[in-house]
C-alpha positions as CSV (number, residue, x, y, z in Angstrom):
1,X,-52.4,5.1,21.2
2,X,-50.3,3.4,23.2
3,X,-51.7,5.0,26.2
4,X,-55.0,4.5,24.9
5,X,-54.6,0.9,25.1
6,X,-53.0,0.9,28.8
7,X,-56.2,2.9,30.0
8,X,-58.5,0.4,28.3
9,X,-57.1,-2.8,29.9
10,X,-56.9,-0.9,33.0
11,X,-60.5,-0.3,33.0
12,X,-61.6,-3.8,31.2
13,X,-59.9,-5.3,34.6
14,X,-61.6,-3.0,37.1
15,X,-65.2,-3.6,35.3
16,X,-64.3,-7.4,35.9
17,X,-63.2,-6.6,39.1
18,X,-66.2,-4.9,40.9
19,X,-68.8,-6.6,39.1
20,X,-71.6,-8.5,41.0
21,X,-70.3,-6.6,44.2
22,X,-73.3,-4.4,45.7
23,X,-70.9,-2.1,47.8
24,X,-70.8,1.7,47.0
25,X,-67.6,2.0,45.7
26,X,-68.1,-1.0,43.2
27,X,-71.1,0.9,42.1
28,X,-69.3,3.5,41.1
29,X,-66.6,1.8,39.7
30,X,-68.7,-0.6,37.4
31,X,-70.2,2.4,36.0
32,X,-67.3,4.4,35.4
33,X,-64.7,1.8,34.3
34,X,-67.6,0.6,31.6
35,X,-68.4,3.9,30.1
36,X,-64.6,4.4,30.0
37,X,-64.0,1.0,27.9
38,X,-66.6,1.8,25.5
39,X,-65.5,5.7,25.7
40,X,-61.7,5.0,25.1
41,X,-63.0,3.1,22.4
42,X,-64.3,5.3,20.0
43,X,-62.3,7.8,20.9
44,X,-59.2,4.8,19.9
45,X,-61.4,4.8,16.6
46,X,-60.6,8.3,15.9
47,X,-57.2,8.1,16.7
48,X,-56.8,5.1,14.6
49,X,-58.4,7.1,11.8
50,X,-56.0,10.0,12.2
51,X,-53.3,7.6,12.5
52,X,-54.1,5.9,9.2
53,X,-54.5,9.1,7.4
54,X,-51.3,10.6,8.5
55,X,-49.2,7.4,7.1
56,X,-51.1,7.6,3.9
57,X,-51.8,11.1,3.1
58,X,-48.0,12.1,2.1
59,X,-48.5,15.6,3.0
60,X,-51.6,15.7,1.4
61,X,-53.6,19.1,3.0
62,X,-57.4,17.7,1.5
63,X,-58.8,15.5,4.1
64,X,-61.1,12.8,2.8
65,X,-65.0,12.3,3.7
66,X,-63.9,9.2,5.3
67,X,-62.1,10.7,7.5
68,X,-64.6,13.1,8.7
69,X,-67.2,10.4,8.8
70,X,-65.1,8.4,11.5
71,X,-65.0,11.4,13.6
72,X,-68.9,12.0,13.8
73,X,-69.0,8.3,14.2
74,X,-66.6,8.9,17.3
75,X,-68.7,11.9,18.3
76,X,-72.2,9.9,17.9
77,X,-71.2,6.7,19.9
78,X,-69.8,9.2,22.9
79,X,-73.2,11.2,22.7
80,X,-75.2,7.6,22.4
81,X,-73.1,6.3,25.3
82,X,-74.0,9.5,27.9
83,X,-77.4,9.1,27.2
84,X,-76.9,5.2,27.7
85,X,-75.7,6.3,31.2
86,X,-79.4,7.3,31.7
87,X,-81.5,4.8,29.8
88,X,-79.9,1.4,29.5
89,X,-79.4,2.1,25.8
90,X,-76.7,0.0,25.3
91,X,-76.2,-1.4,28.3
92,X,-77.5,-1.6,31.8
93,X,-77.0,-2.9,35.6
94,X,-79.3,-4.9,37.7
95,X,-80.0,-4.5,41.6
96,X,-76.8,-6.9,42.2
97,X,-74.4,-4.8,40.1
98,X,-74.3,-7.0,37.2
99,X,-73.9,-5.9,33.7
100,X,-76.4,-7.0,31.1
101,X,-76.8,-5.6,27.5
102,X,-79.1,-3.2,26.3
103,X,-81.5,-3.3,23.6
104,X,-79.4,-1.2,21.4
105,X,-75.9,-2.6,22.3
106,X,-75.5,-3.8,18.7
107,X,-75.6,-0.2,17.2
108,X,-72.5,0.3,19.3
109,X,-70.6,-2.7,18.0
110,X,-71.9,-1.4,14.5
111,X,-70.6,2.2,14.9
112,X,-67.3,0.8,15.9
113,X,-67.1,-1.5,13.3
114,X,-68.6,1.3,10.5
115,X,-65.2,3.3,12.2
116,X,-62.4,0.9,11.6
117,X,-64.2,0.1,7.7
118,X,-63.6,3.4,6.8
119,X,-60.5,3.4,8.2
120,X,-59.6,0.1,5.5
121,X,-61.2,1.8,3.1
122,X,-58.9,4.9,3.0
123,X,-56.2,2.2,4.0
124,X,-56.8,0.4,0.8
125,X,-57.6,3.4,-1.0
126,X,-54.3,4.9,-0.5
127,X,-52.3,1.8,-0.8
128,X,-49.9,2.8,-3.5
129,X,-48.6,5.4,-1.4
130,X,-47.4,2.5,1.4
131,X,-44.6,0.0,2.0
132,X,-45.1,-3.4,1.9
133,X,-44.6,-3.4,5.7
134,X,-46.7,-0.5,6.7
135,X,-49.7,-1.7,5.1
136,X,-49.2,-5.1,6.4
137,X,-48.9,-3.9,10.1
138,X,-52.1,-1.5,9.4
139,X,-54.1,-4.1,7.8
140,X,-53.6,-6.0,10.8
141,X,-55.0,-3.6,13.1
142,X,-58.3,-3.1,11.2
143,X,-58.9,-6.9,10.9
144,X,-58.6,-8.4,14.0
145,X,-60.7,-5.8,16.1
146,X,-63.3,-6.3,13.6
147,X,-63.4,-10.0,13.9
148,X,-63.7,-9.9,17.5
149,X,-66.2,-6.7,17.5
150,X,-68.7,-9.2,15.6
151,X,-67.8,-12.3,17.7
152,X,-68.4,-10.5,20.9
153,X,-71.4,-9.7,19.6
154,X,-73.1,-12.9,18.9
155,X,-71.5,-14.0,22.0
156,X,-72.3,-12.4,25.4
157,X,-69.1,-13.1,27.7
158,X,-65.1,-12.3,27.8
159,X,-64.2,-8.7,26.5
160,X,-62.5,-10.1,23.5
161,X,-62.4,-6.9,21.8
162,X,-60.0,-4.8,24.2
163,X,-57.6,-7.7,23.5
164,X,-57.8,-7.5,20.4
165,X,-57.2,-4.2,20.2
166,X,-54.2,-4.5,22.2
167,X,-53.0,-6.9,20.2
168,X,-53.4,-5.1,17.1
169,X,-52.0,-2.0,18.6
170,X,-48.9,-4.0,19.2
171,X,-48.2,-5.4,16.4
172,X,-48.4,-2.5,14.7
173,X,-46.4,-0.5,17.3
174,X,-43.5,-3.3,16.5
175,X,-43.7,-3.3,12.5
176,X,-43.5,0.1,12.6
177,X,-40.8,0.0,14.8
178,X,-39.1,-2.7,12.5
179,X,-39.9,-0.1,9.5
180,X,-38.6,2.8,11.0
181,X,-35.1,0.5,12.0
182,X,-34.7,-0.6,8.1
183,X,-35.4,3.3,7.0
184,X,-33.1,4.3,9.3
185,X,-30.4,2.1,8.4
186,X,-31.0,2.5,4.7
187,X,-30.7,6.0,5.7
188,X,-27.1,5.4,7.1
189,X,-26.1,3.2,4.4
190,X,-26.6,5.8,2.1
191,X,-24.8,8.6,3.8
192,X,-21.5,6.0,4.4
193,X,-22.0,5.6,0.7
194,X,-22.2,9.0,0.1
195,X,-19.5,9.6,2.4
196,X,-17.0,7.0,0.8
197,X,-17.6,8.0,-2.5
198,X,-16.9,11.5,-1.8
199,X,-13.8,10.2,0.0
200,X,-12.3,8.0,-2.6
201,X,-10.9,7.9,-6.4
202,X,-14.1,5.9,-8.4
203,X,-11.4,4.4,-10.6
204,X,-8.7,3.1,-7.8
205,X,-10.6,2.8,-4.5
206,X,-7.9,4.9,-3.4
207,X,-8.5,8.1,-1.0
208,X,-8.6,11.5,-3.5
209,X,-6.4,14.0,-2.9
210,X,-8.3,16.0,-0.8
211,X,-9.2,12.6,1.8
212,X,-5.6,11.8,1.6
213,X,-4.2,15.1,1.9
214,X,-6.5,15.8,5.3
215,X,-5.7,12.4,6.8
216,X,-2.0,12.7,6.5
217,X,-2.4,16.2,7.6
218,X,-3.6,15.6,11.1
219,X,-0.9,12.8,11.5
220,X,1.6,15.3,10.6
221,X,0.2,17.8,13.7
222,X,0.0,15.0,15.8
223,X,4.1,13.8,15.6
224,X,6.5,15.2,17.8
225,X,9.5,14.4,18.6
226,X,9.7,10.4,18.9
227,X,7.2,9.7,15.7
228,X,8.7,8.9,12.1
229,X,7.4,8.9,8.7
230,X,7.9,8.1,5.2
231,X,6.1,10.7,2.6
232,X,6.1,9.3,-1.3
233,X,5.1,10.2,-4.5
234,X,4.5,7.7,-7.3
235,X,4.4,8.2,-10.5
236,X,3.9,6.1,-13.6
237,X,6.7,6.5,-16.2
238,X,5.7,8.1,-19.9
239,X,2.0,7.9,-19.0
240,X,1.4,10.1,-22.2
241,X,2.9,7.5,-24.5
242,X,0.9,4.5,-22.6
243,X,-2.2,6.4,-23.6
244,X,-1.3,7.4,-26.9
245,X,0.2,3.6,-27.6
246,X,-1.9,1.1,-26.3
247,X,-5.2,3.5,-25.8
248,X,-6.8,5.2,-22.7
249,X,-8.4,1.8,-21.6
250,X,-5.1,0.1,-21.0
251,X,-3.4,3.3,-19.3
252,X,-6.7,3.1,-17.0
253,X,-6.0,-0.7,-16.2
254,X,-2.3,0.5,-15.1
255,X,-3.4,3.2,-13.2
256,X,-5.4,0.6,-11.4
257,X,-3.1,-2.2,-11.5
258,X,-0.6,0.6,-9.8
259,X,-3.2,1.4,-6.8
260,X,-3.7,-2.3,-6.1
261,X,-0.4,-3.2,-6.2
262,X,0.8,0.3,-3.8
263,X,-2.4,-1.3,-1.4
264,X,-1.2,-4.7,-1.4
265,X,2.2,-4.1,0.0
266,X,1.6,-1.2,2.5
267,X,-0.1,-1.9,5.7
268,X,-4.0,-1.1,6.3
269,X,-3.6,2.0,8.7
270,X,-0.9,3.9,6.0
271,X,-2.5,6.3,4.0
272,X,-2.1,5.8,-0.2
273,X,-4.5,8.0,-2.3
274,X,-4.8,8.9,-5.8
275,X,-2.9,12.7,-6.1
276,X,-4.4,13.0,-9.9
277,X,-4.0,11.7,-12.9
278,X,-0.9,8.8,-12.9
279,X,0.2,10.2,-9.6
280,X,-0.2,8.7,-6.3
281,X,1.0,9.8,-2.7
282,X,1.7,7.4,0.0
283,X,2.3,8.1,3.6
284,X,3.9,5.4,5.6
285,X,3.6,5.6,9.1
286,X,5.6,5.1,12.3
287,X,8.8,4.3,10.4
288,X,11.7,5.8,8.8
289,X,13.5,2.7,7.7
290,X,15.5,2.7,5.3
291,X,15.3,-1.2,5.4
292,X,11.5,-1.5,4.8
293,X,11.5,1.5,2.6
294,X,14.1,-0.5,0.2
295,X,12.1,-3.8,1.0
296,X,8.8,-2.6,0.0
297,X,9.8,-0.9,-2.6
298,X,11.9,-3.3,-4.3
299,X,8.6,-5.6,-3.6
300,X,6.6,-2.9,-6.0
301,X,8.9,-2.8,-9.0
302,X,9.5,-6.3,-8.7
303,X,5.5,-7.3,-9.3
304,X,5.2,-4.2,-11.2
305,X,7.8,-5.4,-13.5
306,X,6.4,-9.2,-13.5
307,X,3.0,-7.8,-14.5
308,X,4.6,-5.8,-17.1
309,X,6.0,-8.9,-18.8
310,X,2.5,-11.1,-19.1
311,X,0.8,-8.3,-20.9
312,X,3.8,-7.3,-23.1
313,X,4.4,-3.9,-22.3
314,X,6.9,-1.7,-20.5
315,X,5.4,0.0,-17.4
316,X,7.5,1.1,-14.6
317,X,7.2,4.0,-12.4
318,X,9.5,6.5,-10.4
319,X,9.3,7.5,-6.8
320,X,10.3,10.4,-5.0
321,X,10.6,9.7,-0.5
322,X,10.6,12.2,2.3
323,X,12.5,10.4,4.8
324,X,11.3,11.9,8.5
325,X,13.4,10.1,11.1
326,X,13.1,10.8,14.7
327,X,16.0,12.6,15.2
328,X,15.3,15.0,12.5
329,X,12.0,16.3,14.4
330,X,13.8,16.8,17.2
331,X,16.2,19.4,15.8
332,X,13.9,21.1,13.7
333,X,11.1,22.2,15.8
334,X,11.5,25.8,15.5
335,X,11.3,26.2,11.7
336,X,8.6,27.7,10.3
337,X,6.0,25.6,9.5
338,X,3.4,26.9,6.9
339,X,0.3,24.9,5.1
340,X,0.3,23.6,2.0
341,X,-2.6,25.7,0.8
342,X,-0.8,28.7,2.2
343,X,-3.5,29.6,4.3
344,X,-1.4,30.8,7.3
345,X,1.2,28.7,9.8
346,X,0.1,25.5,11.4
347,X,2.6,24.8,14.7
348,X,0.6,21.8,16.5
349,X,2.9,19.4,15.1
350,X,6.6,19.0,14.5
351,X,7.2,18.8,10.9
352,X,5.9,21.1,8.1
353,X,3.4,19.1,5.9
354,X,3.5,21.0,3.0
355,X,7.5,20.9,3.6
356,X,7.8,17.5,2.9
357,X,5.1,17.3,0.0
358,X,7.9,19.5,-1.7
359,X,10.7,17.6,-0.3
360,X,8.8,13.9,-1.8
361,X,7.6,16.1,-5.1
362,X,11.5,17.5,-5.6
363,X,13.0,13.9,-4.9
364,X,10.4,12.2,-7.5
365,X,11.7,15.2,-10.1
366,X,15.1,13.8,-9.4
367,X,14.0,10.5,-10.0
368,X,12.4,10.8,-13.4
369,X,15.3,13.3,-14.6
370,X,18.4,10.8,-13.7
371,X,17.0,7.5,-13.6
372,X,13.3,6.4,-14.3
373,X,11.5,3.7,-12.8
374,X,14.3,3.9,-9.3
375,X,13.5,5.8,-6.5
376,X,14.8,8.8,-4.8
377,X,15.3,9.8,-1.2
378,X,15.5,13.1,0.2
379,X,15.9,13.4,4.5
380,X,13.2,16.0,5.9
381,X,15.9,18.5,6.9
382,X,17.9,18.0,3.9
383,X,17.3,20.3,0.7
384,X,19.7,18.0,-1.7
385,X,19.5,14.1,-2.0
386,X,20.5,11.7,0.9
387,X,21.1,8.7,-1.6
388,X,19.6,7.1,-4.7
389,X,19.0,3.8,-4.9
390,X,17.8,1.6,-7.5
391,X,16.4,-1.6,-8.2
């Protein structure tokens, strides 16, 4: 359609251009760049129609009468126009090249006009089957031409209605561009939807296990030598007795008060996901400070313990750290390093994942056996406990 509508200005100009000039070649031209505008047109009319039917039909195999009916119309006013070619049936030229109107020259305008009706009418009829937009920017189309096929009509001068086809043409062109845009990004909104929720714990807003567990995977086989890492588990103390206490409402509001509280203090590019249940694991990257490991911890039983005290119940929860320092990589970079699903070896990085999942799961045992609601560190090359410290 588009092109459609660059071949009709082009020849709407030349039939402007070589009119009232007597030389061969604006003979020709006259003639052929006339019969091409009124050619284009009604073949435009067909295309419209198609067009029209395609955005309404939704996959609908039955083509209407109306359809049908525009292309005979098409057909008829491309038949009528040949034979104008011949007998000045709806238009003529005089000795000095000019173009006058024929005595039929209506029936064309009314064949056109007849073409872009039934184009409303299955526009209209079909209109539950449209956006808002899409109708709009269809609609649009089929009035203006119309308007300016009857103006030109009673009025013999400027070629009003290639313009407004044009015009028409375009503004549909850019609603449907702005339609296809908003479907598209609706599109994309959906899928990051899908994809978060997918990604995350519908309760915390945490990563699940499976999110968490592949994004502190590829940090692990991206370390070497220089990088650190802390690995934790949390877990909240007595969950059982919470639920069975206070109800499964409340133990939900600490599981979530827990997740917020593990977000709040750790920085946005660590990893902290729900593991299941009143479990979470936490991966602190690029540090293996025991100084901001006892800070930010101590800062996590502090307002765990503050937020225990204005509701009037005793919450606390144990912690079990995989310390991996830099120098530990270094001198361990031949040990076998094998999944956690067990799937086979993985040597791209320079410590064993699934290594230090055990190391951070055995330290939280240690934890909750000893001394609940403290936490307990274990190095990465270290199967006994480095220290335990507690609040």
């Amino acid at each position: 359609m588009q092109i459609a509508c660059m071949l009709l200005l082009g020849f709407d100009a030349l039939s402007w251009y070589f009119h009232a000039n007597a030389d061969e070649t604006a003979y020709y031209m006259v003639r052929i760049s006339n019969f091409s505008v009124f050619c284009i047109n009604y073949i435009f009319m067909s295309f419209f129609a198609t067009y029209v039917w395609l955005t309404v039909s939704k996959n609908q195999h039955r083509k209407p009468a109306a359809l049908h009916t525009v292309y005979a119309l098409s057909v008829i006013g491309i038949l009528l126009l040949i034979i104008t070619q011949f007998t000045g049936l709806f238009y003529y030229f005089d000795d000095h090249n000019l173009y006058h109107r024929g005595n039929f020259y209506l029936l064309s305008q009314a064949i056109a006009v007849s073409g872009i009706a039934l184009c409303l009418f299955m526009l209209i009829s079909y209109r539950k089957n449209l956006d808002r937009i899409t109708f709009l920017s269809v609609m649009s189309f089929s009035v203006l031409p119309v308007l300016a096929t009857i103006y030109q009509a009673l009025a013999y001068g400027f070629s009003l209605q290639c313009l407004a086809i044009v015009i028409s043409t375009q503004i549909m062109f850019i609603m449907d561009t702005v339609e296809l845009n908003l479907r598209f990004y609706s599109q994309q909104a959906a899928y990051e939807k899908a994809r978060y929720e997918a990604e995350h714990d519908g309760m915390t807003g945490l990563l699940n296990k499976e999110a968490g567990y592949k994004r502190m995977r590829k940090y692990f086989d991206r370390m070497d030598s220089h990088d650190e890492a802390i690995l934790m588990f949390v877990d909240i103390d007595d969950f059982k007795t919470i639920n069975d206490t206070y109800g499964h409402t409340v133990g939900d509001f600490w599981i979530r008060e827990v997740a917020s509280q593990l977000r709040h203090i750790y920085w946005q590019d660590d990893i902290i996901c729900r593991y299941g249940g009143d479990e979470f694991i936490a991966l602190i990257r690029n540090t293996a400070s025991e100084q901001v490991l006892e800070t930010t911890l101590g800062m996590f039983f502090q307002q765990l313990t503050r937020a225990s005290e204005q509701h009037g119940q005793d919450v606390h929860c144990s912690v079990g750290v995989c310390r991996i320092a830099a120098i530990r990589i270094s001198g361990n970079r031949d040990i076998s390093r094998n999944t956690d699903g067990g799937n086979g070896e993985d040597t791209r990085g320079g410590v064993d994942f699934g290594q230090c999942v055990k190391q951070a799961d055995l330290a939280l045992y240690e934890t909750k056996r000893f001394n609940k609601g403290t936490f307990t560190v274990y190095n990465y090359d270290r199967p006994q406990p480095a220290s335990a410290i507690c609040t």
